[in-house]
N, C-alpha and C positions, 0 to 999 in steps of 0.2 A: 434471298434466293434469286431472286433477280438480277442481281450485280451476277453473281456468280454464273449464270444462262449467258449473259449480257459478255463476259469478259472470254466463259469458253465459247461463246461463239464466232470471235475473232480470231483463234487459233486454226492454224490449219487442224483436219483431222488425222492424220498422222502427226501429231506432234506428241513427243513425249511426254511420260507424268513430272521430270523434271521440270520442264517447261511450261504447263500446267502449273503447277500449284505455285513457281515462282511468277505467272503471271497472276493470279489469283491474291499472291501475296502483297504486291505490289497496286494491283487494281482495284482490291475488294474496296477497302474504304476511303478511296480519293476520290476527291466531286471531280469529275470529268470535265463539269465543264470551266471550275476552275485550273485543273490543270490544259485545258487549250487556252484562256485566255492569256496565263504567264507564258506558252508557246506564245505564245500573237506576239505579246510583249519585247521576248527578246527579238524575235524575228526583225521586230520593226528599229525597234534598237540598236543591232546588228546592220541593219541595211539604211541607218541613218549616220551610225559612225562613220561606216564606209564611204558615205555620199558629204560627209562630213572632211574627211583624209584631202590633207593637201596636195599629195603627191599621188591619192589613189591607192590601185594595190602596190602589197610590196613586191618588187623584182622577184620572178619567179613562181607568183603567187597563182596559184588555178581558180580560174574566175571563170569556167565554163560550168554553167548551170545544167 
């Protein structure tokens, strides 16, 4: 019951029951704080490729953060 306090209480309160129950869906039983750390992961991943790229971004590329 907790997850479920936990998950609608991130929702705006007008947000619809669609909205609702597919975040419920998707939240109820994922350890949160394993799903931040695979976040961290690619984050750092991604910004080591990059730093990695010989030539940088590609031509055209939006690198405004």
């Amino acid at each position: 019951m907790s997850r479920t306090r936990y998950v609608a209480a991130m929702l705006p309160h007008n947000a619809s029951d669609n909205l609702v129950r597919t975040a419920l869906l998707i939240c109820e039983d994922c350890g949160m704080d394993d799903r931040f750390t695979i976040g961290i992961d690619l984050m750092l991943r991604g910004l080591d490729s990059y730093l990695r790229a010989p030539t940088g971004p590609a031509p055209g590329a939006d690198t405004a953060l």
